[in-house]
N, CA, C and O atoms as CSV, one atom per row, in Angstrom:
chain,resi,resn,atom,element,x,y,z
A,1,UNK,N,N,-71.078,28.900,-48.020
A,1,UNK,CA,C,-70.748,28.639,-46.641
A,1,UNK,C,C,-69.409,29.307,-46.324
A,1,UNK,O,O,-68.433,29.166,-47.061
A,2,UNK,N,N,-69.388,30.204,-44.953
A,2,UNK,CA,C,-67.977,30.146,-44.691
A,2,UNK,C,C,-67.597,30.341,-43.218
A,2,UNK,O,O,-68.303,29.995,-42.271
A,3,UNK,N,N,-66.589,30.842,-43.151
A,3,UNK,CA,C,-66.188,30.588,-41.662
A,3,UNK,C,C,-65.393,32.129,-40.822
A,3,UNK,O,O,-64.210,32.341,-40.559
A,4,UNK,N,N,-66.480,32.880,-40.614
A,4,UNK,CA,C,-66.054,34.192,-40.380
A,4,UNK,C,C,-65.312,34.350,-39.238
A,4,UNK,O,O,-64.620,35.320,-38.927
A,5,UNK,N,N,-65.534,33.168,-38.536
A,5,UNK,CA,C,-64.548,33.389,-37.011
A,5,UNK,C,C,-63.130,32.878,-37.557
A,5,UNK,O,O,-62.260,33.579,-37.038
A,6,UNK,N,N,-62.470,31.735,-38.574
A,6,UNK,CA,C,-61.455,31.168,-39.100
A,6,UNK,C,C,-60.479,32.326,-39.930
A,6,UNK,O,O,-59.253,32.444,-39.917
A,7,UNK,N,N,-61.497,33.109,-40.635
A,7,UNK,CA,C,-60.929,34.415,-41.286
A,7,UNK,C,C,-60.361,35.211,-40.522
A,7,UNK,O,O,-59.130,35.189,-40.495
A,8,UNK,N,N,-60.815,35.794,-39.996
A,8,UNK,CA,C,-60.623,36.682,-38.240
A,8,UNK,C,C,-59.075,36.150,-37.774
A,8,UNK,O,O,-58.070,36.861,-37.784
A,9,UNK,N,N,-59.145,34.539,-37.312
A,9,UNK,CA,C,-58.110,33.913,-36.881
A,9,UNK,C,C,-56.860,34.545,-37.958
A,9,UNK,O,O,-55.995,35.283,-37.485
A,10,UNK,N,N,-56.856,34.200,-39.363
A,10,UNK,CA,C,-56.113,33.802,-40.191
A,10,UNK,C,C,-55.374,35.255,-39.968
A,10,UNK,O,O,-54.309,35.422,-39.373
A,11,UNK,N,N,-55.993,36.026,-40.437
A,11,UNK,CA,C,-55.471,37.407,-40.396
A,11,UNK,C,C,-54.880,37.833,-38.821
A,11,UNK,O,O,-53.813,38.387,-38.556
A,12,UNK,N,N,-55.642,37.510,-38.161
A,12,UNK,CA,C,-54.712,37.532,-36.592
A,12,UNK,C,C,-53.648,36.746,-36.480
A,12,UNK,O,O,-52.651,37.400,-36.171
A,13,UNK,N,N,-53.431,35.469,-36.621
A,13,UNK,CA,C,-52.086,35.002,-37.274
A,13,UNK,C,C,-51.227,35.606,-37.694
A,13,UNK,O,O,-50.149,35.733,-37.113
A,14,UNK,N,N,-51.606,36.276,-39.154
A,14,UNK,CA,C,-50.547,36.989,-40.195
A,14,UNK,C,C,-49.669,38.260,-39.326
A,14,UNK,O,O,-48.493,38.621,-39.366
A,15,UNK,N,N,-50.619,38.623,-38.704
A,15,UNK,CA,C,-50.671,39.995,-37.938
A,15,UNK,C,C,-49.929,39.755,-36.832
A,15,UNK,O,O,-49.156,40.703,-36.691
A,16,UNK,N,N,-49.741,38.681,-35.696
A,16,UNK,CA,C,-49.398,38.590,-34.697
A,16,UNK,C,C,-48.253,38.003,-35.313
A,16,UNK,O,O,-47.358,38.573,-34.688
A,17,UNK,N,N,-47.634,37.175,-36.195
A,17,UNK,CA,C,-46.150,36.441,-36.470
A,17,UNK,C,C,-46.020,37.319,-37.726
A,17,UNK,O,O,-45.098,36.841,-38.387
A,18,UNK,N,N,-46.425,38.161,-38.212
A,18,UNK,CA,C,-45.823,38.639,-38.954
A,18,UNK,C,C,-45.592,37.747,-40.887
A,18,UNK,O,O,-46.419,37.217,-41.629
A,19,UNK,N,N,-44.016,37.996,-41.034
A,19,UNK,CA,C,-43.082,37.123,-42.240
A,19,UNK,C,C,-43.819,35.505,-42.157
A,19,UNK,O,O,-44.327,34.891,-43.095
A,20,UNK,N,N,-43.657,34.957,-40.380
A,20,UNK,CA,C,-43.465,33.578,-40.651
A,20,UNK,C,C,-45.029,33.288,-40.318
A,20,UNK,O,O,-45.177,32.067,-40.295
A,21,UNK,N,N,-46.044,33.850,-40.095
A,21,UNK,CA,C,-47.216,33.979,-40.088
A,21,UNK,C,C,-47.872,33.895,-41.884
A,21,UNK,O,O,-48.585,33.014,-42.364
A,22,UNK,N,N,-47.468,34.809,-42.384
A,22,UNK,CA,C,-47.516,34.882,-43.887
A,22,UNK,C,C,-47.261,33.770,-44.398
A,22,UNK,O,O,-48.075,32.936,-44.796
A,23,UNK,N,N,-45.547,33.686,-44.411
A,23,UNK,CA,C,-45.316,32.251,-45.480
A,23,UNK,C,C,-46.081,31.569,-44.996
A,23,UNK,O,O,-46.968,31.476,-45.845
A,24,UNK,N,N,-46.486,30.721,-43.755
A,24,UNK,CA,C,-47.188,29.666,-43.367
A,24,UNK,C,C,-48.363,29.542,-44.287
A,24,UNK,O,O,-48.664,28.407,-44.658
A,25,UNK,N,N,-49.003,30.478,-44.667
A,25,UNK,CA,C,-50.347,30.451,-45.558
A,25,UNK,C,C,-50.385,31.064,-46.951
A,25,UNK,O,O,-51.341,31.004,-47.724
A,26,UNK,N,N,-49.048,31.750,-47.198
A,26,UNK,CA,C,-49.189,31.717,-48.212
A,26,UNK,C,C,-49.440,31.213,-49.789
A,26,UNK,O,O,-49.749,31.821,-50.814
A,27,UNK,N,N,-49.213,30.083,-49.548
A,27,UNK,CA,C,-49.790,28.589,-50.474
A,27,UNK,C,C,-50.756,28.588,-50.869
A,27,UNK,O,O,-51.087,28.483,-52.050
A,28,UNK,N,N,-51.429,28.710,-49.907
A,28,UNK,CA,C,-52.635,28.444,-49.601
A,28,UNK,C,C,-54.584,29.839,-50.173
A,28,UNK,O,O,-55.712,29.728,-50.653
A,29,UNK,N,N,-53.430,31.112,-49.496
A,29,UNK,CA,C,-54.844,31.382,-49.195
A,29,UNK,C,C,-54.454,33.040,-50.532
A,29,UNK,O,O,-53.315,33.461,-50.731
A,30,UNK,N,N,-55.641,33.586,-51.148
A,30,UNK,CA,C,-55.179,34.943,-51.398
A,30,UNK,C,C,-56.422,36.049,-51.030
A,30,UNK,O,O,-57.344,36.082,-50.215
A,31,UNK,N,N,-55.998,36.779,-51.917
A,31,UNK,CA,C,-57.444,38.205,-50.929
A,31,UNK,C,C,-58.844,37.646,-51.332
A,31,UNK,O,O,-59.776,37.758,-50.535
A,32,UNK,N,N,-58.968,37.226,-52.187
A,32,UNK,CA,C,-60.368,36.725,-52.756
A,32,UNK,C,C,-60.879,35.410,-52.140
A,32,UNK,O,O,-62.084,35.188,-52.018
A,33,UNK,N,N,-59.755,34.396,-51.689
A,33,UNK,CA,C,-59.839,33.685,-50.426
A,33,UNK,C,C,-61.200,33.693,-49.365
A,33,UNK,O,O,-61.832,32.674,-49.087
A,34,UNK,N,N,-61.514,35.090,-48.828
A,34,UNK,CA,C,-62.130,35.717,-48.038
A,34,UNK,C,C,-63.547,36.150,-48.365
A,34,UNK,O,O,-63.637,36.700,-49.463
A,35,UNK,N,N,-64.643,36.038,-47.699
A,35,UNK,CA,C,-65.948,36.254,-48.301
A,35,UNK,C,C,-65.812,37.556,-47.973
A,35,UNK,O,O,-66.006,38.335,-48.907
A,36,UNK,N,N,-65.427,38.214,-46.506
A,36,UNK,CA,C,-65.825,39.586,-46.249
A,36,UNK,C,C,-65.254,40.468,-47.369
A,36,UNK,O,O,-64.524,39.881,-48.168
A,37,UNK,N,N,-65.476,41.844,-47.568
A,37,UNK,CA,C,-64.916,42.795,-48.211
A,37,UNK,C,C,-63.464,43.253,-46.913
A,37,UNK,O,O,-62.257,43.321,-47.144
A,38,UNK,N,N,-64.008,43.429,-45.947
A,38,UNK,CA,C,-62.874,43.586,-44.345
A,38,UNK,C,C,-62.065,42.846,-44.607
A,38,UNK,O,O,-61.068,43.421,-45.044
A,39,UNK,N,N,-61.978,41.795,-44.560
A,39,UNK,CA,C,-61.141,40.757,-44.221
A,39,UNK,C,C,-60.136,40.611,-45.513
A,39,UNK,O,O,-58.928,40.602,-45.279
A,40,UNK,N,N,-60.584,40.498,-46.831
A,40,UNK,CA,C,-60.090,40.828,-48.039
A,40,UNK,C,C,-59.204,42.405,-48.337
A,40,UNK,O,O,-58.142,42.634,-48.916
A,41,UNK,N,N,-59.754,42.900,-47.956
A,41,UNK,CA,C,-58.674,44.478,-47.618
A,41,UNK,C,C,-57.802,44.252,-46.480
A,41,UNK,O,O,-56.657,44.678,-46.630
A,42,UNK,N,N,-58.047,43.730,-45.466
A,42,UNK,CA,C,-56.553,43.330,-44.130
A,42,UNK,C,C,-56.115,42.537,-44.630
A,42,UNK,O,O,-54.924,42.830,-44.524
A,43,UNK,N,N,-56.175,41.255,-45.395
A,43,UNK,CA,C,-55.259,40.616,-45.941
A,43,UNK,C,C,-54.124,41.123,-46.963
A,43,UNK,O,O,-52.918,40.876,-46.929
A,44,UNK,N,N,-54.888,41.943,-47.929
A,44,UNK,CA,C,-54.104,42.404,-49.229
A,44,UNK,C,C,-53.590,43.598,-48.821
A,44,UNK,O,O,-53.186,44.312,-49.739
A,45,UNK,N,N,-53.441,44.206,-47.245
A,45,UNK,CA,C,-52.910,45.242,-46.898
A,45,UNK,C,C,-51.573,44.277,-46.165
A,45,UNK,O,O,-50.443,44.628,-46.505
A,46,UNK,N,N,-51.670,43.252,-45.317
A,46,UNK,CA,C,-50.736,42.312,-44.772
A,46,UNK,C,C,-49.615,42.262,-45.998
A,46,UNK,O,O,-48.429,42.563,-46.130
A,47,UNK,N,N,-50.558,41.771,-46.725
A,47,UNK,CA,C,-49.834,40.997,-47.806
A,47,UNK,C,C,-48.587,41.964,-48.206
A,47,UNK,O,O,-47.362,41.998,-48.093
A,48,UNK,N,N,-49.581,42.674,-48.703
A,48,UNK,CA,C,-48.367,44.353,-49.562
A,48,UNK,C,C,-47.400,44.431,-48.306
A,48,UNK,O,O,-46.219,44.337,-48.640
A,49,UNK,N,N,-47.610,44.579,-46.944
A,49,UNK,CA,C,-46.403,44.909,-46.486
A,49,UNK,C,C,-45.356,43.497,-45.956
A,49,UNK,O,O,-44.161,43.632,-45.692
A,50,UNK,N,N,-46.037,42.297,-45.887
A,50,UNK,CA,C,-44.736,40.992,-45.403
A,50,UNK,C,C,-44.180,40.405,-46.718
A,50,UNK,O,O,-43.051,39.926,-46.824
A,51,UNK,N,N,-45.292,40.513,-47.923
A,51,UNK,CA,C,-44.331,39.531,-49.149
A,51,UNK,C,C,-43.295,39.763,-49.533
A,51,UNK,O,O,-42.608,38.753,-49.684
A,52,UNK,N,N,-42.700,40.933,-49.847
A,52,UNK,CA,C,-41.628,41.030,-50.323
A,52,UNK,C,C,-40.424,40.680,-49.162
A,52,UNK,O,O,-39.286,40.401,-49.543
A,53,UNK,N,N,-40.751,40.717,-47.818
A,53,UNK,CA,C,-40.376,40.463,-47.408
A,53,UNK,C,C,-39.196,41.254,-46.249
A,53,UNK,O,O,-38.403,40.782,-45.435
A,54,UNK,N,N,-39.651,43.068,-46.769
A,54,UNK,CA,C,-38.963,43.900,-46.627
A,54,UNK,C,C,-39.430,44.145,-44.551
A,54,UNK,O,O,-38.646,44.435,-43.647
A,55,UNK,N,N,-40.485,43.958,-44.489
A,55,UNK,CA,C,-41.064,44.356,-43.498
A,55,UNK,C,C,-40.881,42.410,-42.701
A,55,UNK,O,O,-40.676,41.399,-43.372
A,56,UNK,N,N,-41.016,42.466,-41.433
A,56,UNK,CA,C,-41.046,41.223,-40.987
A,56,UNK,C,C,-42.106,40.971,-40.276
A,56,UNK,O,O,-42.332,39.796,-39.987
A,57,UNK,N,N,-43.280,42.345,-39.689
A,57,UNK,CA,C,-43.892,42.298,-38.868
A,57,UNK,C,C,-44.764,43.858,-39.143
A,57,UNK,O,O,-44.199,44.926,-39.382
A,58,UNK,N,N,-46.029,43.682,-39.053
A,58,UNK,CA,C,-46.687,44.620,-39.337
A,58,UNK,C,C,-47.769,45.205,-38.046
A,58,UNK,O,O,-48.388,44.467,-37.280
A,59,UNK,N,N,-47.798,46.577,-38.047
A,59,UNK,CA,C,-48.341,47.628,-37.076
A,59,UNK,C,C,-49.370,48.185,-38.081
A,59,UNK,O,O,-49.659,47.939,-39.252
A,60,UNK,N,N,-49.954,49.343,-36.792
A,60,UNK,CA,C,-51.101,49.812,-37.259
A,60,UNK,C,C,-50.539,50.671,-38.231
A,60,UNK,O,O,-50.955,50.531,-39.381
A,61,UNK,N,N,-49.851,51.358,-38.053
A,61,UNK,CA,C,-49.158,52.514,-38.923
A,61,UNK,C,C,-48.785,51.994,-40.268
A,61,UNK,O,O,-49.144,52.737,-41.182
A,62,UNK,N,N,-48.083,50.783,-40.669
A,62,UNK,CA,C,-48.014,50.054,-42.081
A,62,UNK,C,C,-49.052,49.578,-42.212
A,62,UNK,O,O,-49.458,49.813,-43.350
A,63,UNK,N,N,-50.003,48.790,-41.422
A,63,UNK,CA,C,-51.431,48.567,-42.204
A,63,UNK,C,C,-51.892,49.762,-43.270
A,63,UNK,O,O,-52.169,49.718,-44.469
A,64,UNK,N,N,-51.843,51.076,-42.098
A,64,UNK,CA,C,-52.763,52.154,-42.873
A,64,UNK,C,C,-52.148,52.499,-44.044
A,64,UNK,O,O,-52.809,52.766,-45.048
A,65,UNK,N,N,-50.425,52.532,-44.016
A,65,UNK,CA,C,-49.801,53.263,-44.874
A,65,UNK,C,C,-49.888,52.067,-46.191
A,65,UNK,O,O,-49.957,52.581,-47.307
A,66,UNK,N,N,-49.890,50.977,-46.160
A,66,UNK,CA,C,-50.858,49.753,-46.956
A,66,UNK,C,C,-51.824,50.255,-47.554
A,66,UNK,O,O,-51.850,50.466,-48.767
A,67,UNK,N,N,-52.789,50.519,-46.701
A,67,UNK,CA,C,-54.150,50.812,-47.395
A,67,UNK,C,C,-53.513,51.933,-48.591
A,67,UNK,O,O,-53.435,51.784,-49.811
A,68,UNK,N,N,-53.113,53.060,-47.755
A,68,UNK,CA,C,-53.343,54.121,-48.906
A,68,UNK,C,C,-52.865,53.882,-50.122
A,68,UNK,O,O,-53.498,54.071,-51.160
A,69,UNK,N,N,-51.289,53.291,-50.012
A,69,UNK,CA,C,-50.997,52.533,-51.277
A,69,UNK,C,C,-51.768,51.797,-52.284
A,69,UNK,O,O,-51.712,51.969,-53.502
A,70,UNK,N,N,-52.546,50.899,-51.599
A,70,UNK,CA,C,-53.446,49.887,-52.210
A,70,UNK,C,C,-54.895,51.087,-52.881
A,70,UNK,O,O,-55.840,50.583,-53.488
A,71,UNK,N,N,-54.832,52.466,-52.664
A,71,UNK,CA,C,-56.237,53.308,-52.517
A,71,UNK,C,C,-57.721,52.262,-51.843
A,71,UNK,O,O,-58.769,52.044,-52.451
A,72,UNK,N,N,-57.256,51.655,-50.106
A,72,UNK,CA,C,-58.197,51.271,-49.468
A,72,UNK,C,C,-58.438,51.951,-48.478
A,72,UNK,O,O,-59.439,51.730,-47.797
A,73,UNK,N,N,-57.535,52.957,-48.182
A,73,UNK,CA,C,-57.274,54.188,-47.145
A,73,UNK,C,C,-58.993,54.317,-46.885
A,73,UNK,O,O,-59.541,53.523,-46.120
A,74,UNK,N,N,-59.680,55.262,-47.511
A,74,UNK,CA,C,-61.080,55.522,-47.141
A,74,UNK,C,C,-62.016,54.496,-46.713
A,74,UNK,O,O,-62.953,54.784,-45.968
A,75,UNK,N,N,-61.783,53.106,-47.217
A,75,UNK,CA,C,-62.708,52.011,-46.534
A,75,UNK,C,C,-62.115,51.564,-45.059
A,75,UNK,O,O,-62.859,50.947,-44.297
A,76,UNK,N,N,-60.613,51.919,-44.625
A,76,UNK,CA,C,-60.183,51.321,-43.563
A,76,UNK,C,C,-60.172,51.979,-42.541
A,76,UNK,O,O,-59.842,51.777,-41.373
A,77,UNK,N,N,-60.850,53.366,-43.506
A,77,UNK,CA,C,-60.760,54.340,-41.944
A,77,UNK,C,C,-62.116,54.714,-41.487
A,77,UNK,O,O,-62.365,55.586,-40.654
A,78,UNK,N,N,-63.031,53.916,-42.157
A,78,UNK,CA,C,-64.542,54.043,-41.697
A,78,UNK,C,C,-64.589,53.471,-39.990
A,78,UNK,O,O,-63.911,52.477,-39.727
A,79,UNK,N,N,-65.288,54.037,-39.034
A,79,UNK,CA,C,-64.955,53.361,-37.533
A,79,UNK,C,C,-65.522,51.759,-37.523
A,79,UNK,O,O,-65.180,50.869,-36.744
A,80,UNK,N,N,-66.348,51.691,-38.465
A,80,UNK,CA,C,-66.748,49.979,-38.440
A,80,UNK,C,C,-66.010,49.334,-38.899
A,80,UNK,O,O,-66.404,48.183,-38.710
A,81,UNK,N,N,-65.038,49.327,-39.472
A,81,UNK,CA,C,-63.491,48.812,-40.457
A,81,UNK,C,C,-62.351,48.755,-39.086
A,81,UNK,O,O,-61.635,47.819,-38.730
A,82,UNK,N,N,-62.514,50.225,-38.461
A,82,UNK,CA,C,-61.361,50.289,-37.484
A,82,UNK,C,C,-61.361,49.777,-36.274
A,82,UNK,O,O,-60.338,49.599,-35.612
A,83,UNK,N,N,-62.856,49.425,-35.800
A,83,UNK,CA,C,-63.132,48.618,-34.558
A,83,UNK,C,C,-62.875,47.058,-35.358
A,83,UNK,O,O,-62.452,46.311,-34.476
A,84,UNK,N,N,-62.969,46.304,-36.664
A,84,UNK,CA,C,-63.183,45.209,-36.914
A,84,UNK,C,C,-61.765,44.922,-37.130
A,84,UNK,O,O,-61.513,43.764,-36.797
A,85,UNK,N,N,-60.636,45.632,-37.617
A,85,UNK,CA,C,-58.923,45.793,-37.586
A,85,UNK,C,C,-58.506,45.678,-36.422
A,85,UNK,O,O,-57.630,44.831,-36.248
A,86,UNK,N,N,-59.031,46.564,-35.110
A,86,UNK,CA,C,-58.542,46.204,-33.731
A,86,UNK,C,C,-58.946,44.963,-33.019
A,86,UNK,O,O,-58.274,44.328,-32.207
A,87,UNK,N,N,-60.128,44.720,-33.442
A,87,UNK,CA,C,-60.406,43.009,-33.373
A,87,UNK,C,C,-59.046,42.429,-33.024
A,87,UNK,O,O,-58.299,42.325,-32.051
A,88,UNK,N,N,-59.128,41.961,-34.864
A,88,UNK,CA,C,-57.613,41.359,-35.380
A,88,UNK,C,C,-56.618,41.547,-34.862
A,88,UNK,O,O,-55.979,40.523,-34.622
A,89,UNK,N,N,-56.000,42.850,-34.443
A,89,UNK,CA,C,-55.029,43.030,-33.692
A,89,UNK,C,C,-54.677,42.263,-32.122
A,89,UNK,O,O,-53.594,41.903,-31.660
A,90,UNK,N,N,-55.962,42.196,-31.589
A,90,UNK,CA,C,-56.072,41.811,-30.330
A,90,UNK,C,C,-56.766,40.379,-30.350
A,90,UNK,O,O,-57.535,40.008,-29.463
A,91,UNK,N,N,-56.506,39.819,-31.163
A,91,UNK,CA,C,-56.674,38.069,-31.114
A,91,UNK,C,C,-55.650,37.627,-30.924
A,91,UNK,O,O,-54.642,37.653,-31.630
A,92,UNK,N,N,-55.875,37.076,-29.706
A,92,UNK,CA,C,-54.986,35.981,-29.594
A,92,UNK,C,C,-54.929,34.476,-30.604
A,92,UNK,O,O,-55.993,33.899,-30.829
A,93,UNK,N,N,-53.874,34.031,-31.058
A,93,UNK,CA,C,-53.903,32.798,-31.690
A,93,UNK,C,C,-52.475,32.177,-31.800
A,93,UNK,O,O,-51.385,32.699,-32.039
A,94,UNK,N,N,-52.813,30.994,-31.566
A,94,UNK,CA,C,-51.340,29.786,-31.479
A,94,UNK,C,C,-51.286,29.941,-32.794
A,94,UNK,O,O,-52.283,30.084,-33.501
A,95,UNK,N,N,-49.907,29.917,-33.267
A,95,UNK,CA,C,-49.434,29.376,-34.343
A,95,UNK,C,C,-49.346,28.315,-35.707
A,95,UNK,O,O,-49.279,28.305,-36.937
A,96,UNK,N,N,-49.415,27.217,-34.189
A,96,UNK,CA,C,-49.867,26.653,-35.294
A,96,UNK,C,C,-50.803,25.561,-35.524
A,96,UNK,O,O,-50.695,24.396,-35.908
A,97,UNK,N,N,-52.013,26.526,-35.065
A,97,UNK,CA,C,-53.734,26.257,-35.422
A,97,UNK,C,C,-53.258,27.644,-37.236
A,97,UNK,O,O,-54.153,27.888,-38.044
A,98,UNK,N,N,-52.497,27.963,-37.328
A,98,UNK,CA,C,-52.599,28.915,-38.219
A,98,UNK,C,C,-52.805,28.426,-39.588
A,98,UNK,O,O,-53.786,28.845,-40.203
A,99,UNK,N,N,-51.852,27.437,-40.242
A,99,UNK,CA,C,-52.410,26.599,-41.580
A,99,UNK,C,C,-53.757,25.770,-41.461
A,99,UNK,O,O,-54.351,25.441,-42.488
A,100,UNK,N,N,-54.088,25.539,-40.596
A,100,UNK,CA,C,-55.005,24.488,-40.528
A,100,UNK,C,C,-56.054,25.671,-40.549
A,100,UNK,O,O,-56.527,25.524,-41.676
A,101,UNK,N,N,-56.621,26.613,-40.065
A,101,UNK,CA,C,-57.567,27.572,-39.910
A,101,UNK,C,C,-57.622,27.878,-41.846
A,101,UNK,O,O,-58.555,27.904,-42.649
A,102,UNK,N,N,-56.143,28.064,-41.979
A,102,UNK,CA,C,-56.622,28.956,-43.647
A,102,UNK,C,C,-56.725,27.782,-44.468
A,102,UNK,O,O,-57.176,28.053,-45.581
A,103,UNK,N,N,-56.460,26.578,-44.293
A,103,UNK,CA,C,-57.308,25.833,-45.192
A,103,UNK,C,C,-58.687,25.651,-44.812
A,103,UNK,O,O,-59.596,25.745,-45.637
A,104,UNK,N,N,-58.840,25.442,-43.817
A,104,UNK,CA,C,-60.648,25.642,-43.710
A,104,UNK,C,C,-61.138,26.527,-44.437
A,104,UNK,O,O,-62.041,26.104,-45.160
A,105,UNK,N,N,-60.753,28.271,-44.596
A,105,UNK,CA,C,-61.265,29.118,-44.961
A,105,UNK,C,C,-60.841,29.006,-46.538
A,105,UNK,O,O,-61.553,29.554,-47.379
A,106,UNK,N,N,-59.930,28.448,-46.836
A,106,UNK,CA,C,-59.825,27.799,-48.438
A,106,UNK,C,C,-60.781,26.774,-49.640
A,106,UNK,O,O,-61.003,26.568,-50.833
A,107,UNK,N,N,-61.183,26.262,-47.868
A,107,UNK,CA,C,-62.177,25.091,-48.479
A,107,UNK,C,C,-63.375,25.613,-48.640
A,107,UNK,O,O,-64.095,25.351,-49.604
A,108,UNK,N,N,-63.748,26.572,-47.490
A,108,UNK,CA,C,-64.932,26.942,-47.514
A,108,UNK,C,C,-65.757,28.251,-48.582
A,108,UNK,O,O,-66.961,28.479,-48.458
């Protein structure tokens, strides 16, 4: 069972607050977290650029430059990857529905 609209959220979260988007779930959730293969590559591309903490807030341009690092570059630039990334980008989501969403998707 899982919750593909909660995933979506989670990563729109991370994406829209950035650092304090991250820590909020970081406890909680990691790339394997995620049933999709999508959703598991935008996370562990998030991830690489807010954990350390160097970055506070992530764009399209560090997503991609993420991927290539991570060698996910070729799956993120397929147009069904890049319409499902602009999704994410363009979700709106409160804050803080944000822990409560990634434990659902923890549980599930």
């Amino acid at each position: 069972m899982h919750d593909y609209s909660a995933e979506r959220a989670v990563l729109a979260g991370i994406y829209s607050y950035g650092s304090k988007g991250y820590d909020e779930i970081a406890d909680l959730l990691s790339f394997d977290s995620f049933h999709l293969d999508s959703n598991q590559t935008i996370f562990r591309c998030l991830e690489h650029i807010l954990k350390d903490g160097d970055s506070t807030k992530a764009d399209y341009a560090s997503i991609m430059s993420a991927a290539s690092s991570l060698g996910v570059e070729p799956f993120l630039k397929q147009r069904s990857e890049q319409e499902h990334l602009r999704g994410i980008m363009n979700m709106p989501i409160n804050v803080e529905n944000l822990r409560k969403l990634a434990a659902k998707v923890r549980k599930l």
